[in-house]
N, C-alpha and C positions, 0 to 999 in steps of 0.2 A: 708960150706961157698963157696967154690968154683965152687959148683955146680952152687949156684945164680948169680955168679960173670958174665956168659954169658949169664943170663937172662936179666940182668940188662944193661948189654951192649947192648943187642937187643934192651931193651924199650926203651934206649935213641939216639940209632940211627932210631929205627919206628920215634919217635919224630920227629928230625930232619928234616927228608924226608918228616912227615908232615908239618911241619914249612916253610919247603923249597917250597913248592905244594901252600900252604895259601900265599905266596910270590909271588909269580909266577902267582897264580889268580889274585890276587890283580894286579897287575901288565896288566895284560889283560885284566880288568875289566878298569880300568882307561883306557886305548887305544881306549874304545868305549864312553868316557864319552864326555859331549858336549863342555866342554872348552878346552879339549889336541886337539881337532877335528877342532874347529870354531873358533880358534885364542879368546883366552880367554875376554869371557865378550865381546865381539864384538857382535852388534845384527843381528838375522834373516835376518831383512828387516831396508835396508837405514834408518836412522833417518834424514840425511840432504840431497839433489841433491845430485850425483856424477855422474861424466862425464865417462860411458862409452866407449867408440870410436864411430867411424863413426856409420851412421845408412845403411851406403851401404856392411856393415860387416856382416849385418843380408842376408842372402839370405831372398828372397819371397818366401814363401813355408817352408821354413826354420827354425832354429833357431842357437842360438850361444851360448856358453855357455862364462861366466864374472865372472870367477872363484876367481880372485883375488878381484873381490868386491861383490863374492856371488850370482852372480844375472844372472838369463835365460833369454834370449829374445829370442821370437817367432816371424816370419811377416808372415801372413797368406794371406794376400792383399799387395799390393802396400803404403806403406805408414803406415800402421794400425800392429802397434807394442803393445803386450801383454808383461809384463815381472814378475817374478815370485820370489823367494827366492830361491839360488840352494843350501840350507842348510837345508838338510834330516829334517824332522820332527821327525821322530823314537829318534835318538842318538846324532843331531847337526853337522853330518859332512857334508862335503861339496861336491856336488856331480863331481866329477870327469870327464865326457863324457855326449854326446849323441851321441846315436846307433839308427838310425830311428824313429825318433821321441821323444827318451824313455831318459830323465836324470836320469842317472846311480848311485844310492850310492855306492861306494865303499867300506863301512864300513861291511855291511850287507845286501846288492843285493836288497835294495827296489829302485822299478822305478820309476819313473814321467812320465805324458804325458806333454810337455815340451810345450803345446798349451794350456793348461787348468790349470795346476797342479796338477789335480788330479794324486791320489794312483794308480797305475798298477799291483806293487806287492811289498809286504809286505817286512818285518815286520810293515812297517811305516802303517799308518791308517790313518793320516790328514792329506789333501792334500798341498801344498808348497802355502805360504802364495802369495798373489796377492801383485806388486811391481808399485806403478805407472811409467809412463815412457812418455816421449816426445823427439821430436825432435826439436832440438836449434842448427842453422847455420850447418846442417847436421850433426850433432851429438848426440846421444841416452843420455837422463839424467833419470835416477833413483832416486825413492826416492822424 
């Protein structure tokens, strides 16, 4: 009997340490999910206006990222503002930076061309949803 006695301890600490692993994924797996990410159930793209800031924020040539309301603007001309979703298409997080051109996901390194929306590099595959945009009293409205 004794002999089993530290077989039996082994299986149930392998257990454990599996248990502990399926916890721990689980757990990492959520961190990439769209709602822990994109402030829960909040959409992609504006459903109503929101007031950005100024539109002299935007360089020409430029963009800006409006992170706390999810949304890229580019100015390419004078006046002629493009604006985007900065919420990864891949996993829902929200992109973090831009580095020459390129909106940065931080979750798992997919870019944006922050002028187009289009994909740069992966994982993501669809490009960042088109955000309408005006200016109103010098100020950028989305949405």
């Amino acid at each position: 009997m004794s002999a089993q006695q530290p077989a039996a301890r082994r299986t149930v600490l392998k257990g454990a340490a599996a248990l502990a692993g399926a916890v721990g994924a689980g757990t990492a797996l959520t961190a990439c999910s769209t709602e822990s990410n994109s402030g829960a159930g909040s959409p992609a793209v504006p459903k109503e206006p929101v007031e950005l800031g100024g539109a002299a924020d935007v360089p020409v040539g430029g963009a800006k990222l409006f992170r706390e309301r999810k949304v890229v603007v580019s100015c390419q001309a004078e006046g002629q503002y493009k604006a985007f979703s900065a919420q990864c298409t891949h996993a829902g997080c929200v992109l973090d930076k831009i580095v020459e051109g390129e909106g940065n996901c931080p979750c798992h390194g997919s870019r944006f061309d922050v002028t187009t929306g289009k994909v740069l590099r992966g994982p993501a595959t669809d490009p960042l949803p088109a955000v309408p945009v005006k200016v109103e009293n010098g100020k950028l409205i989305a949405g």
